[in-house]
C-alpha positions in Angstrom: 191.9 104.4 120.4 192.3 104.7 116.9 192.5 102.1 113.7 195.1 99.5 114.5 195.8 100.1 118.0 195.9 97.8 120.8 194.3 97.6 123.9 196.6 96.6 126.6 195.8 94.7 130.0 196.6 97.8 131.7 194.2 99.6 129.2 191.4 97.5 130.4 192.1 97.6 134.0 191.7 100.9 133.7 188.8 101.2 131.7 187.3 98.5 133.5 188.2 101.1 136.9 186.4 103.7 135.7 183.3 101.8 134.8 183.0 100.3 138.4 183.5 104.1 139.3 180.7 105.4 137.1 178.4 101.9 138.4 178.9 102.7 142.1 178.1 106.6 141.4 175.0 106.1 139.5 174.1 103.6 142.5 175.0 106.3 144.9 172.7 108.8 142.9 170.2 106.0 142.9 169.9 105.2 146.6 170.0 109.3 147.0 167.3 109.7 145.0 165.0 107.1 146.7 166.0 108.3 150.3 164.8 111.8 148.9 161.8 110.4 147.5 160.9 108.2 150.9 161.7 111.6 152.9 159.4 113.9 150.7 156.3 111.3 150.9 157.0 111.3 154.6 157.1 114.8 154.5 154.0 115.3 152.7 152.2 113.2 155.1 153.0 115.4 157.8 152.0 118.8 155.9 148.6 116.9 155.6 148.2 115.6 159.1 149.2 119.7 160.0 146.6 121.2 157.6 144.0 118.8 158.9 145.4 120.1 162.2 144.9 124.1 161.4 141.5 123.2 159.8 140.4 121.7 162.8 141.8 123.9 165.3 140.3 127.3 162.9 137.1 125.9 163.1 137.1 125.5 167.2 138.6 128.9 166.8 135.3 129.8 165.1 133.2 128.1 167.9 134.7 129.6 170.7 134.9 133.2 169.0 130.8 132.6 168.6 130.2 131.1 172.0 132.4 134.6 173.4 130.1 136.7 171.3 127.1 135.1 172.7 128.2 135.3 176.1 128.6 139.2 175.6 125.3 139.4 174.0 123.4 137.3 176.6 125.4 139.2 179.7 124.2 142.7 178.3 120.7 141.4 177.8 121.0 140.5 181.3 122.4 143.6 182.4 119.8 145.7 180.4 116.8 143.7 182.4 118.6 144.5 185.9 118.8 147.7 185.1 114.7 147.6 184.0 114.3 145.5 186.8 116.0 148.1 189.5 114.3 151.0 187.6 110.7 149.1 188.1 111.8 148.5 192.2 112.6 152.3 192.4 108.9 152.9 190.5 107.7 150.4 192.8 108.8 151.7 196.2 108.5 155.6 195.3 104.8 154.5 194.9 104.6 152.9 198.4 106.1 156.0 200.3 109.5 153.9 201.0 112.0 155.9 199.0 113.9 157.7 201.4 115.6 160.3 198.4 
């Protein structure tokens, strides 16, 4: 509207139109932008409760991989003493005259 012109009740109506338009979209955006918000704090409390999750179940990971490893080691220390243990018997009863070989 320039110098000298009017503005008419239908001028205003629609002004008045496209300022409740431009209100209820910047409320829209608004109440978009705080659902986002609410969703990405949710959000990031899950990745933390998940990474607290991995970090707990590497590290029981870890203990199990040792308490496999120790098994293994203890088993063939065992098995190395058998085998010591049958080799001594064999000594033993070749002394005695019982081997029958």
């Amino acid at each position: 509207m320039g110098p000298g012109s009017q503005s008419t009740p239908f001028m205003l109506d629609q002004f008045a139109g496209e300022w409740n338009d431009l209100c209820r979209q910047q409320q829209a955006h608004t109440a978009e932008v705080d659902q986002l918000r609410a969703a990405n704090q949710r959000l990031s409390g899950q990745v933390r409760t998940l990474e607290s999750s991995l970090a707990q179940m590497n590290q029981e990971h870890c203990d199990l991989v040792k308490q496999v490893v120790m098994a293994k080691v203890d088993r063939e220390e065992l098995e190395e003493e058998l085998v010591k243990c049958e080799l001594g018997t064999f000594q033993l009863s070749k002394r005695a005259g019982c081997y029958s070989g």
